[in-house]
N, C-alpha and C positions, 0 to 999 in steps of 0.2 A: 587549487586555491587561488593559483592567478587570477582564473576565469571571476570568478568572486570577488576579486579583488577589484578588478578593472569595472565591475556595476556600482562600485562604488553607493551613494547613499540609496538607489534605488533595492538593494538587497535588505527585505525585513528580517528577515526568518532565514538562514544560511544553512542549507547540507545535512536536514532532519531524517535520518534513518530510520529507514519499518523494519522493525522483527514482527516475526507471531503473528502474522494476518492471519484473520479469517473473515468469512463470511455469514450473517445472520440470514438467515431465508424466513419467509413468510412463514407461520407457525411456529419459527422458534427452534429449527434446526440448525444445527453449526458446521459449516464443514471448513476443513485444514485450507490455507492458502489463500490467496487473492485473485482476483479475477481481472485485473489488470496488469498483475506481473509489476506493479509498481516495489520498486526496493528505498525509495526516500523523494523527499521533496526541497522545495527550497523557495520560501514566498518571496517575488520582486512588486515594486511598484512600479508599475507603467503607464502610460498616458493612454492607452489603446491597445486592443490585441497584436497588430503589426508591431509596434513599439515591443511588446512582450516577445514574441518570435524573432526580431532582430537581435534582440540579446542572446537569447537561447540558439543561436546561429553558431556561435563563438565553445557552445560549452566540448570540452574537451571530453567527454561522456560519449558524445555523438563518433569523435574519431576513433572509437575502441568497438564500433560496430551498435554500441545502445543507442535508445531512440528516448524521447521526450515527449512529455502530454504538458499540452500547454492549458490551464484554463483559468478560467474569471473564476474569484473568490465574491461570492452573493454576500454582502452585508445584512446579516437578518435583525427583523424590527426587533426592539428592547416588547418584553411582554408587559402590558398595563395590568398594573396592580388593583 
């Protein structure tokens, strides 16, 4: 929670847990688990990708042996009515 602490206003979205993954496959099959091994997330705002990976530098996650997927959140257009 330090680490969280110290991004201070750039943290949106803080420490959101996955349970229950799964996977939809094309036709509509489901299989158990994820395919990224992701277990939670956590949105920042950054000025730039390097910006975003210098924060994630610090996360105390990384010292217990986990790793981190860093990526841009695509803002999708509003659908016209």
């Amino acid at each position: 929670m330090q680490w969280l602490a110290s991004l201070g206003t750039a943290v949106v979205s803080p420490a959101n847990p996955l349970k229950g993954t799964c996977v939809m496959h094309p036709g509509g099959d489901v299989t158990e688990g994820g395919e990224t091994g992701m277990s939670g997330f956590t949105l920042i705002e950054a000025d730039s990708m390097e910006a975003a990976q210098a924060m994630a530098r610090d996360c105390p996650f990384l010292e217990i042996g986990g790793s981190l997927e860093i990526s841009e959140l695509i803002k999708m257009p509003k659908p016209s009515h």
